[in-house]
LUMKEBA-466356 format. One record per residue (C-alpha): residue number from 1; x, y, z. Coordinates in steps of 0.001 Angstrom, whole numbers. Layout:
# residues N
<pt resi="NUM" xx="X" yy="Y" zz="Z"/>
...
//
This chain:
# residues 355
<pt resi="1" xx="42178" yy="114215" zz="-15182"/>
<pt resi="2" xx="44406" yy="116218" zz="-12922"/>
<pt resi="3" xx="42995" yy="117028" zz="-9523"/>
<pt resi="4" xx="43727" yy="118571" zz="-6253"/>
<pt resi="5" xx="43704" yy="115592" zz="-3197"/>
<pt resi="6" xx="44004" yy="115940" zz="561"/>
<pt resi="7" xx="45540" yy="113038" zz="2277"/>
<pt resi="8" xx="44725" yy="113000" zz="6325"/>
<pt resi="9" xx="46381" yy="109946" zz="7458"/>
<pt resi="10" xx="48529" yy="109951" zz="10551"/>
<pt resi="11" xx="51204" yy="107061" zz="9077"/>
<pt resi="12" xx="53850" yy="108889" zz="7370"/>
<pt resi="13" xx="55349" yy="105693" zz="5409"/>
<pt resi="14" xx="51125" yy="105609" zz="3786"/>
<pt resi="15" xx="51399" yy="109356" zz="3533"/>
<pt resi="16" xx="54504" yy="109283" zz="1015"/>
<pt resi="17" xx="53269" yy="105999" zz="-541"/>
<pt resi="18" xx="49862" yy="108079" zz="-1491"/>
<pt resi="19" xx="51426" yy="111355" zz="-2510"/>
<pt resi="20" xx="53746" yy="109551" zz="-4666"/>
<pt resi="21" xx="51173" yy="107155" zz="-6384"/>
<pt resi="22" xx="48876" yy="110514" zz="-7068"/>
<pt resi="23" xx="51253" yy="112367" zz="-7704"/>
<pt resi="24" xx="52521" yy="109820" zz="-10545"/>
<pt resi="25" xx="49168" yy="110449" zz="-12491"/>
<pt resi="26" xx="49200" yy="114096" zz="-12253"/>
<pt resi="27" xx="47456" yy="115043" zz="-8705"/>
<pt resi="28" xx="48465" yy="117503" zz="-6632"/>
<pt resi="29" xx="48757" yy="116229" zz="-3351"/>
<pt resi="30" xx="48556" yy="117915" zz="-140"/>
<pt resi="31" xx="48682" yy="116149" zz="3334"/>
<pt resi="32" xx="47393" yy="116188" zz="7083"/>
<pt resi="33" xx="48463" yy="114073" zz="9701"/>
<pt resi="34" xx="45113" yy="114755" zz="11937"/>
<pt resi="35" xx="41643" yy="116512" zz="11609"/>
<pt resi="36" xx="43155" yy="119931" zz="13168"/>
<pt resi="37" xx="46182" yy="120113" zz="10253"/>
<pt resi="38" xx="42979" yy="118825" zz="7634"/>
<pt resi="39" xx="40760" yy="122053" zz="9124"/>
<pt resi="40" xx="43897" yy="124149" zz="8676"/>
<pt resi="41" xx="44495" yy="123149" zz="5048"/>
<pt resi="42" xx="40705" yy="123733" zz="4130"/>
<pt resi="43" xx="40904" yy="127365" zz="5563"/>
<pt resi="44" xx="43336" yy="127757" zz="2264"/>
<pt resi="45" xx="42069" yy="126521" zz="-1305"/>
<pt resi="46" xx="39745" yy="123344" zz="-1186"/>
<pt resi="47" xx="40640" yy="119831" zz="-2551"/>
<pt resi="48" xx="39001" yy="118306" zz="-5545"/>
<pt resi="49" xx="38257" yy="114911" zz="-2968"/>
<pt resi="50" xx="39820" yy="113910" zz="394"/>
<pt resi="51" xx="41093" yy="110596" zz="1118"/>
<pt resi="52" xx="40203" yy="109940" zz="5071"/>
<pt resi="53" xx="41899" yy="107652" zz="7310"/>
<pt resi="54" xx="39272" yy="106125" zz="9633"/>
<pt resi="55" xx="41837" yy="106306" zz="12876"/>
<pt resi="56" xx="43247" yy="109532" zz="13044"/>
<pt resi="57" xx="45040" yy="110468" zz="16487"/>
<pt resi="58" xx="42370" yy="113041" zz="18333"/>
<pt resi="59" xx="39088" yy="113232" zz="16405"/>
<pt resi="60" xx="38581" yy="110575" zz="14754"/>
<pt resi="61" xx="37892" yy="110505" zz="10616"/>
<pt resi="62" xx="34750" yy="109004" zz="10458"/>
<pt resi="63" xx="34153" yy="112275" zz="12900"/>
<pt resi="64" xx="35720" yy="114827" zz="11132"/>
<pt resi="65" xx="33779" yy="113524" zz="7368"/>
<pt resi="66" xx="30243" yy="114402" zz="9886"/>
<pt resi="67" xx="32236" yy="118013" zz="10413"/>
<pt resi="68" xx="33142" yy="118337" zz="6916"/>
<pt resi="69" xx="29560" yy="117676" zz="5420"/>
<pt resi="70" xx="28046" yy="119861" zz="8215"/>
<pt resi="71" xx="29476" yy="122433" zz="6613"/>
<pt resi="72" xx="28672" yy="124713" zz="3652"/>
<pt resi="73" xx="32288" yy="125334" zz="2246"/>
<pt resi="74" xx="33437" yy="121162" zz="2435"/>
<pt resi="75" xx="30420" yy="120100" zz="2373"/>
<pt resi="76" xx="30157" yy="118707" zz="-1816"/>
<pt resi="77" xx="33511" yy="117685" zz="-1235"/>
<pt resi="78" xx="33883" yy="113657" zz="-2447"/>
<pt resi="79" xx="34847" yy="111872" zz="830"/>
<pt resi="80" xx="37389" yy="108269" zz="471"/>
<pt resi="81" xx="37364" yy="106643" zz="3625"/>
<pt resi="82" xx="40417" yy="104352" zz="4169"/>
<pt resi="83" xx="40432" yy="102006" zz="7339"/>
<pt resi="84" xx="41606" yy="98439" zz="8302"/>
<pt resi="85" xx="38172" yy="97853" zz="9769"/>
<pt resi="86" xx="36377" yy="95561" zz="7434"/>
<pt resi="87" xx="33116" yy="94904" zz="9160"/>
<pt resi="88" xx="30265" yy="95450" zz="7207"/>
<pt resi="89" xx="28825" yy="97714" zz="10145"/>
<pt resi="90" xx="31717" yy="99976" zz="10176"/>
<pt resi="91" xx="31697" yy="100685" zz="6258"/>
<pt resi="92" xx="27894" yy="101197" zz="7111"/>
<pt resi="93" xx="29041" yy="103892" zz="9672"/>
<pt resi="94" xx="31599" yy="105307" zz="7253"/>
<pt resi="95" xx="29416" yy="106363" zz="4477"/>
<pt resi="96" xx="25987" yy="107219" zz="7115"/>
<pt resi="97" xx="28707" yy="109888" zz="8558"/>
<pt resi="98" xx="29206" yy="111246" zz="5054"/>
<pt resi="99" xx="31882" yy="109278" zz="3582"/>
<pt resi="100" xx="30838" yy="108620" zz="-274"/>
<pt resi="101" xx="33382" yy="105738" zz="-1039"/>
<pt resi="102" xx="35178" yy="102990" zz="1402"/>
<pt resi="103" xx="38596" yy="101823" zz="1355"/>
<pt resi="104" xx="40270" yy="98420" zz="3282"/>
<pt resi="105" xx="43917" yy="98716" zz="4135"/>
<pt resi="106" xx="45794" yy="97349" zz="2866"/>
<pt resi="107" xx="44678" yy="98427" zz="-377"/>
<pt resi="108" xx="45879" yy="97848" zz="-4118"/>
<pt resi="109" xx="46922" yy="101103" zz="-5178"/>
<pt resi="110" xx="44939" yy="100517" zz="-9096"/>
<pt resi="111" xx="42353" yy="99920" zz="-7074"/>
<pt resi="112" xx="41950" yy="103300" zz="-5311"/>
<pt resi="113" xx="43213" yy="105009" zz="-8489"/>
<pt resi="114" xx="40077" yy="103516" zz="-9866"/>
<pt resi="115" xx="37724" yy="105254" zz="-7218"/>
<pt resi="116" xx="39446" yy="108399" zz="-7529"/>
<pt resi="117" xx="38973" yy="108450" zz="-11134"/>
<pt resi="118" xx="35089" yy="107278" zz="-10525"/>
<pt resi="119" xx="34455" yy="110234" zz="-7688"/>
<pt resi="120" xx="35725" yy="112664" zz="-9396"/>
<pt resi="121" xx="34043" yy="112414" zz="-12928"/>
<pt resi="122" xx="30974" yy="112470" zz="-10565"/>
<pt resi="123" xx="32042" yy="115601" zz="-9567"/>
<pt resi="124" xx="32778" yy="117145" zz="-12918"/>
<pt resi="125" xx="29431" yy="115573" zz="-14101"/>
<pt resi="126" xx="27609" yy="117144" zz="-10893"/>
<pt resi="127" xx="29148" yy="120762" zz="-11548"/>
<pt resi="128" xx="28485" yy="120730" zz="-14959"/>
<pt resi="129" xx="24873" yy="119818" zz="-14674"/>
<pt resi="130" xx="24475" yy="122711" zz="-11574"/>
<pt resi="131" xx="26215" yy="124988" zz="-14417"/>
<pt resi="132" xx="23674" yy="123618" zz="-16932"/>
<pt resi="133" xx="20393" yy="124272" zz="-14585"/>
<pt resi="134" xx="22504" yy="127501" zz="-13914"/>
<pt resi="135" xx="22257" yy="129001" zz="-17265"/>
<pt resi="136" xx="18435" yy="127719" zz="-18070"/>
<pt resi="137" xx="17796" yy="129662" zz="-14854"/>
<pt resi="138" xx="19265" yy="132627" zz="-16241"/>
<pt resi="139" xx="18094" yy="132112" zz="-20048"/>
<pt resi="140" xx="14503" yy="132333" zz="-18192"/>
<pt resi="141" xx="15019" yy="135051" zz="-15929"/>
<pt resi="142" xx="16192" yy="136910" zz="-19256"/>
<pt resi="143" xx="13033" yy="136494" zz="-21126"/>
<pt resi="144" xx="10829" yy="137304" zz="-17830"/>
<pt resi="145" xx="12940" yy="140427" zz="-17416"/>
<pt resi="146" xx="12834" yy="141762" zz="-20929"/>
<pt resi="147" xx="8774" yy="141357" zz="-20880"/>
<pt resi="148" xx="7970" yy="142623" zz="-18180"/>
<pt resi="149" xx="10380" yy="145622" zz="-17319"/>
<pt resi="150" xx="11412" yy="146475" zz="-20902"/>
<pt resi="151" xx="8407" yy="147981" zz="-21854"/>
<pt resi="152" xx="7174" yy="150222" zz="-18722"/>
<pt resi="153" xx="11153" yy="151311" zz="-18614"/>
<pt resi="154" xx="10788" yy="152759" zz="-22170"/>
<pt resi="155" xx="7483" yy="154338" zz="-21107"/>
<pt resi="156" xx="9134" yy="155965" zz="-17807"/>
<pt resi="157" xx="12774" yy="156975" zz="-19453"/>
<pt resi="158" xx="10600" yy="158735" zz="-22508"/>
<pt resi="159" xx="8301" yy="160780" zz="-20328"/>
<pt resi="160" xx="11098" yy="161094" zz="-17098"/>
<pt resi="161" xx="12743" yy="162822" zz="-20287"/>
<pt resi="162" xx="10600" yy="164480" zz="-21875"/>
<pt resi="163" xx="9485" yy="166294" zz="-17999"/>
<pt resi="164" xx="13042" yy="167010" zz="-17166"/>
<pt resi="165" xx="13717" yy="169043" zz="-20836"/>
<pt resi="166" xx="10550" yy="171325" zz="-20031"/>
<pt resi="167" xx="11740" yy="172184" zz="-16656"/>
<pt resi="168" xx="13613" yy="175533" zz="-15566"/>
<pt resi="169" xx="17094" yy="175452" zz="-14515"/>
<pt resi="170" xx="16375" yy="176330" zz="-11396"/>
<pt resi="171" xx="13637" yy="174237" zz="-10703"/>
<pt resi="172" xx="13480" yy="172965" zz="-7050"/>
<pt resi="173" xx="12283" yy="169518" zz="-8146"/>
<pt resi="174" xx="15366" yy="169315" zz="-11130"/>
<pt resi="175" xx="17678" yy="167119" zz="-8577"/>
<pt resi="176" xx="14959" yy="164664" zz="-7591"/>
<pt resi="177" xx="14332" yy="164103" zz="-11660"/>
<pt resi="178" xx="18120" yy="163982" zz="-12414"/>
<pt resi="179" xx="18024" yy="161017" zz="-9997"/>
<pt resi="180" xx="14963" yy="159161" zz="-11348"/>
<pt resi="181" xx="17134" yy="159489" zz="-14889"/>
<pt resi="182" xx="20341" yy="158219" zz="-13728"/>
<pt resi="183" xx="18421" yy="155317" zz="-12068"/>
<pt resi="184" xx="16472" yy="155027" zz="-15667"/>
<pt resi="185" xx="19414" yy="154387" zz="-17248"/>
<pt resi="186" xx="21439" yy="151857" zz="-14969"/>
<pt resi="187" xx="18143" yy="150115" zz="-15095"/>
<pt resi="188" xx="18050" yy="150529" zz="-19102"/>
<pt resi="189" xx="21540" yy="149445" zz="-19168"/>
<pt resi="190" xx="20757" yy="145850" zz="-17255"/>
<pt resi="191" xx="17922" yy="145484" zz="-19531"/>
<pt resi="192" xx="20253" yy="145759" zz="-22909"/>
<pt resi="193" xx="22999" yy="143164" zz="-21150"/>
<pt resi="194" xx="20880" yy="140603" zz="-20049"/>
<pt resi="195" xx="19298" yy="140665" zz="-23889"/>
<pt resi="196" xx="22857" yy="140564" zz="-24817"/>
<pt resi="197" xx="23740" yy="137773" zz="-22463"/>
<pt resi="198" xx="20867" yy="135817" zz="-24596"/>
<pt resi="199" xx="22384" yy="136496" zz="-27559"/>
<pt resi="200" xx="25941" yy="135102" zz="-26405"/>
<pt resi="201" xx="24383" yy="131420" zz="-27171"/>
<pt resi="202" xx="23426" yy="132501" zz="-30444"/>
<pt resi="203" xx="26724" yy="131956" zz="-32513"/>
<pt resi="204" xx="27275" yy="131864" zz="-36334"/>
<pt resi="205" xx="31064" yy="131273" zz="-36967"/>
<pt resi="206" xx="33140" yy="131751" zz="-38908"/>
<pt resi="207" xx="36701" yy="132392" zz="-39636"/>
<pt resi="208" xx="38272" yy="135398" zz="-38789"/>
<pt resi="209" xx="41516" yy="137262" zz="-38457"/>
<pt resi="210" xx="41223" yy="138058" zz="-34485"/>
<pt resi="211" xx="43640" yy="140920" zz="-34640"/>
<pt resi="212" xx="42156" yy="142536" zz="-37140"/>
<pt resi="213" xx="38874" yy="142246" zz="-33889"/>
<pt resi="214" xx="41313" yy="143315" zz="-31330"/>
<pt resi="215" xx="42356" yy="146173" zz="-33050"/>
<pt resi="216" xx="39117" yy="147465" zz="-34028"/>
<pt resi="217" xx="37836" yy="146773" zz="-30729"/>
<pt resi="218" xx="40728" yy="148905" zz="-29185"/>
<pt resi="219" xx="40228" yy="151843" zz="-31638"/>
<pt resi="220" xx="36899" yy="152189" zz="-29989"/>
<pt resi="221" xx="38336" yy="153465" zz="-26826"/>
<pt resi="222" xx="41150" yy="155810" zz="-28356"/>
<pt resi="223" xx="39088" yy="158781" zz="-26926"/>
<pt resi="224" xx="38947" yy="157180" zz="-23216"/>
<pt resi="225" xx="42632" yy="155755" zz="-23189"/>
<pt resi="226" xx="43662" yy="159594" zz="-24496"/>
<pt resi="227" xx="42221" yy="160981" zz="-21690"/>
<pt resi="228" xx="43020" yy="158419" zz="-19187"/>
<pt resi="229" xx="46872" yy="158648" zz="-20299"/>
<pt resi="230" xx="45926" yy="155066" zz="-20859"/>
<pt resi="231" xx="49343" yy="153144" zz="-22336"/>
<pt resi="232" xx="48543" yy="150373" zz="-24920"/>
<pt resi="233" xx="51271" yy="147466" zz="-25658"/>
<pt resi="234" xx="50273" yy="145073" zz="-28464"/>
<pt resi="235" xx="52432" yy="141929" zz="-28750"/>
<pt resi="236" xx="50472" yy="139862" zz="-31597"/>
<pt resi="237" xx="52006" yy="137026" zz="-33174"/>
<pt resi="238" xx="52809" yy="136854" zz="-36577"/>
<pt resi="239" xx="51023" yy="135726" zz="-39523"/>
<pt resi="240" xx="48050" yy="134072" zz="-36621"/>
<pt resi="241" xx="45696" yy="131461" zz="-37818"/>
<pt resi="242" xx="42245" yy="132284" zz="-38483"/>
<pt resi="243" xx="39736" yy="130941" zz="-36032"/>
<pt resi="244" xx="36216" yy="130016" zz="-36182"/>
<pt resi="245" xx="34253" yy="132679" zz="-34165"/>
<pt resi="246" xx="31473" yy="134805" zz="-34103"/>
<pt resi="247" xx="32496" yy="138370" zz="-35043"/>
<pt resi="248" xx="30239" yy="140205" zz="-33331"/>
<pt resi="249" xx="30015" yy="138491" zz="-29785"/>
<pt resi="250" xx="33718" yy="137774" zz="-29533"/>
<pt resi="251" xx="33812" yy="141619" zz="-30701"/>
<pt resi="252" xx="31285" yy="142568" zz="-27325"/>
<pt resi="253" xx="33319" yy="140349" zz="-25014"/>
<pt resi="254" xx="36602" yy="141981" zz="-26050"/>
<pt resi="255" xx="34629" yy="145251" zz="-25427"/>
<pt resi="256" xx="33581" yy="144488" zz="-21881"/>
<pt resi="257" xx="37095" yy="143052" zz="-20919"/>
<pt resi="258" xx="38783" yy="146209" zz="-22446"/>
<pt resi="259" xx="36206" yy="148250" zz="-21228"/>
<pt resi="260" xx="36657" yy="146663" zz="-17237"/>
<pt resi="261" xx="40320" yy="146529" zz="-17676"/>
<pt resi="262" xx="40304" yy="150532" zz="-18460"/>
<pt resi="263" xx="37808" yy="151737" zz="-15271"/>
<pt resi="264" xx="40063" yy="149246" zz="-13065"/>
<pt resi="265" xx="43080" yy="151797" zz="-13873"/>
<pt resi="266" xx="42711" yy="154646" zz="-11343"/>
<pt resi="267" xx="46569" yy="154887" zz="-10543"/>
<pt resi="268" xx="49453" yy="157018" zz="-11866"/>
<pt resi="269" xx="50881" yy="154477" zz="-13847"/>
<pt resi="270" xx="48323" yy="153094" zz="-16423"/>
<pt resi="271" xx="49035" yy="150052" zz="-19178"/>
<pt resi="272" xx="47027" yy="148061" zz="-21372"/>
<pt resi="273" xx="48666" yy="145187" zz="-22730"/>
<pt resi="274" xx="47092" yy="142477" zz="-25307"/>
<pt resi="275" xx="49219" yy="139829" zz="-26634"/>
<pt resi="276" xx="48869" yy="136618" zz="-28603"/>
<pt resi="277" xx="50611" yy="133417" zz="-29533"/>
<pt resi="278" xx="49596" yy="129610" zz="-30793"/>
<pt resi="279" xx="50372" yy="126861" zz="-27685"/>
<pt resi="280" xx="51927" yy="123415" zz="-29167"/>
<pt resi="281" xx="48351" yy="122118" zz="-28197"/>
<pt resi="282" xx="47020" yy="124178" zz="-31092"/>
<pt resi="283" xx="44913" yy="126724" zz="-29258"/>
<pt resi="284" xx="45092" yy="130009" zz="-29753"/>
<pt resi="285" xx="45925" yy="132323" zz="-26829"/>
<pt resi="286" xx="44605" yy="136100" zz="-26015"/>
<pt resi="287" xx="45763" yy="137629" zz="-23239"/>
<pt resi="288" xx="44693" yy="141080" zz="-21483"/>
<pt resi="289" xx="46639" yy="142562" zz="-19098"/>
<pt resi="290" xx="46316" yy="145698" zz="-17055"/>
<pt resi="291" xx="47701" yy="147801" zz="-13892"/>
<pt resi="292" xx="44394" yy="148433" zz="-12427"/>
<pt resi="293" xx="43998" yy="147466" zz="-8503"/>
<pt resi="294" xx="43662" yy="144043" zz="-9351"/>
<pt resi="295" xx="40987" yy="141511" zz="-7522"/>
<pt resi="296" xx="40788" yy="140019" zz="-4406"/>
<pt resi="297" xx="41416" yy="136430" zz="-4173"/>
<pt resi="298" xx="38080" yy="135822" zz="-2208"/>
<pt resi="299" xx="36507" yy="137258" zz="-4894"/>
<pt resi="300" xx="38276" yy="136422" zz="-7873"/>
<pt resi="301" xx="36288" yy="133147" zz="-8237"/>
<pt resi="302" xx="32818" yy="135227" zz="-7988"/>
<pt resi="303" xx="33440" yy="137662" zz="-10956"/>
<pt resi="304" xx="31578" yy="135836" zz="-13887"/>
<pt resi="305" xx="28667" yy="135579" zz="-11785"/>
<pt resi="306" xx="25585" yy="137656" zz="-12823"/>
<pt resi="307" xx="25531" yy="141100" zz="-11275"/>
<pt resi="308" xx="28162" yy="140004" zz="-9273"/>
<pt resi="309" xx="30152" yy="143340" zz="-7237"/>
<pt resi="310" xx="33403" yy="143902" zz="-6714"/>
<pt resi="311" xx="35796" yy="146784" zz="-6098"/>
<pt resi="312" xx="37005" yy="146777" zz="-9606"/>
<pt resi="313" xx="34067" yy="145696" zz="-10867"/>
<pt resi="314" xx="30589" yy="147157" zz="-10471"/>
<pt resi="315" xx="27200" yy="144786" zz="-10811"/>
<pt resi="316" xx="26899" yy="143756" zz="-14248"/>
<pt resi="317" xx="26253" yy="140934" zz="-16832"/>
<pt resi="318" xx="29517" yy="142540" zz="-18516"/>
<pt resi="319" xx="32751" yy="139349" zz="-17604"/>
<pt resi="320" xx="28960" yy="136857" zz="-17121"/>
<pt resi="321" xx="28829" yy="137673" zz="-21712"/>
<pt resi="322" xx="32476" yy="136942" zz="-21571"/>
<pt resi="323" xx="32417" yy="133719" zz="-20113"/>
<pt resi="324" xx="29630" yy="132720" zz="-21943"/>
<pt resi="325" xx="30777" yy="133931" zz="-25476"/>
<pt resi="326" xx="34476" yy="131721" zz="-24485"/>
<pt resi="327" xx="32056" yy="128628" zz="-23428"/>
<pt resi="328" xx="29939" yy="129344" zz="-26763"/>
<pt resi="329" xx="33454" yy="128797" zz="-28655"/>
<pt resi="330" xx="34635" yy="125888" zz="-26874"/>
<pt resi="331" xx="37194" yy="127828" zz="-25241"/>
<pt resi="332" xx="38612" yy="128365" zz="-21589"/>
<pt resi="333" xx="39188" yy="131586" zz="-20065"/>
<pt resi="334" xx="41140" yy="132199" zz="-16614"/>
<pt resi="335" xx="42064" yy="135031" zz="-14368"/>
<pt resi="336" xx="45303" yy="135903" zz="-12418"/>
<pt resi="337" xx="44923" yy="139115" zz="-10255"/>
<pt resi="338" xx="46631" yy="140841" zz="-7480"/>
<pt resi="339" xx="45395" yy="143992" zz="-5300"/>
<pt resi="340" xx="46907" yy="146651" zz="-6082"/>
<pt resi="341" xx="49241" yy="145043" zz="-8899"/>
<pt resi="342" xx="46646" yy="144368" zz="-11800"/>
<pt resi="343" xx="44947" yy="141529" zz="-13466"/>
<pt resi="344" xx="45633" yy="139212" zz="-16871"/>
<pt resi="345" xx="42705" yy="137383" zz="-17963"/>
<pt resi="346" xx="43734" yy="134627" zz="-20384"/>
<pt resi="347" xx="41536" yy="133209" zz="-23606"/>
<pt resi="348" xx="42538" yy="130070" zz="-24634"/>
<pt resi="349" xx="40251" yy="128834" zz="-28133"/>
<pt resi="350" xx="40376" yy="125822" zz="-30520"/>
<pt resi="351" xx="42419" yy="126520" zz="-33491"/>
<pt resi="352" xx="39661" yy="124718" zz="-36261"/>
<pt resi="353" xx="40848" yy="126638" zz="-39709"/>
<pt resi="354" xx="43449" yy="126690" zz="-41743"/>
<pt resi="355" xx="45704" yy="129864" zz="-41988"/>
//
């Protein structure tokens, strides 16, 4: 497994040794010579795991691991201390200050790989059991949300309705009901996605041409993209393999990422683009590409998240049934955006069927 790794060491002949070992089995590796460079570089993007020389010239490491877990960004960040002090109180020390492995120099460098390997499948196995107890929340808050607000909704949209079509047209109370009925129906709205977003993990697959979905999927917006002056590029491979999926989600999350992808275009110059291909790793690829005004990168990493807001993006369960529907068919999906430029988001799935 690939990961990224912070080195703060203050030797620069350890330094290379490390960043060439890692780097060997596929780490990125960046590296601090003291705990002020390591606080610069976790300003930036945040390592997978740290590897923490005990002696550092200023603060000291087994100082700046208590910094690091005293805070909320760095603080689930897995923690290698390495040190030439052996004692058994000063390992002690390392791992009471928040260290969550301990390292003698010198050290064999299978050895280490070893504990890097171990850390950070604790991670993965950590994040995907918070991602687990994530969605079980959510499953539950679905099923509290759709008994108990469903029902009084329907009864308050069907008489807010029914009051508003017997009033006058100049009726002084009119605005004050036109806002209980636009509030009615973002309400009714979040009611119907979060039933969706319960359906997402309800799946029967089964092979199908996904152009012949993409297509469709677009033709339901031919009225919008006229009147936005919307232009729409399709690249599709030829002859694509069929792949197992369910028609109708995969249909609903190629409607909310077309749908997000056409509000995010508010400039002059307005283009769709979809296009597909087969990887040498046998997955099939969607991408979706727009000129909207793009994301910003601290919120880029937010925008599956339930009701999550963003400029180009209102609060929704709209990209949350995306991700899930991708998950649901053992597929990846990622996001490159930039303000003002646009955003791609990227659907990589399993190719299981034949052509």
């Amino acid at each position: 497994m690939s990961a990224t790794i912070l080195v703060v060491e203050d030797e620069p002949g350890i330094q290379e040794l490390l960043k060439f070992n890692l780097g060997q089995q596929g780490h990125a590796v960046r590296v601090a010579g003291d705990a002020d460079e390591a606080m610069n570089s976790l300003r930036g993007e945040l390592p997978d795991l740290i590897l923490l020389d005990w002696m550092l010239p200023g603060v000291a490491g087994v100082d700046l691991a208590r910094r690091l877990r005293g805070d909320s960004r760095t603080k689930d960040i897995p923690i290698i201390m390495l040190t030439a002090r052996a004692e058994e109180r000063d390992k002690v020390l390392g791992l009471e200050t928040g260290a969550d492995d301990y390292i003698t120099k010198p050290f064999d460098y299978k050895e280490l790989s070893a504990r890097v390997r171990s850390l950070l499948s604790k991670k993965i196995a950590s994040a995907e059991l918070a991602k687990k107890e994530k969605t079980q929340a959510l499953d539950q808050m679905v099923d509290e949300v759709s008994h108990e607000v469903r029902n009084p909704l329907v009864s308050i949209g069907g008489f807010a309705r029914r009051v508003a079509k017997n009033m006058a047209v100049d009726d002084p109370n009119r605005p004050y009901m036109e806002i209980i009925l636009k509030n009615v129906v973002t309400l009714e709205r979040m009611v119907n996605e979060l039933i969706e977003l319960k359906g997402a993990s309800v799946a029967f697959q089964e092979p199908i041409d996904l152009h012949d979905l993409i297509r469709t999927t677009i033709d339901q917006f031919a009225e919008d993209i006229h009147a936005r002056n919307v232009t729409v590029h399709l690249e599709l491979m030829e002859n694509p393999p069929r792949i197992a999926a369910d028609r109708q989600n995969f249909g609903r999350a190629l409607f909310n990422l077309f749908e997000n992808s056409l509000e995010a275009m508010t400039g002059p110059e307005r283009k769709l683009a979809v296009a597909t291909e087969v990887t040498r790793d046998d997955f099939f690829v969607i991408r979706i590409s727009d000129s909207g005004c793009g994301i910003g990168q601290d919120k880029i990493k937010n925008i599956y998240d339930p009701f999550f807001t963003s400029k180009t993006y209102g609060p929704g369960l709209g990209l949350t049934f995306v991700f899930r529907t991708v998950q649901n068919h053992n597929g990846m999906i990622t996001v490159e955006s930039k303000e003002g430029q646009g955003t791609t988001f990227t659907i990589r799935l399993p190719i299981r069927a034949g052509r």
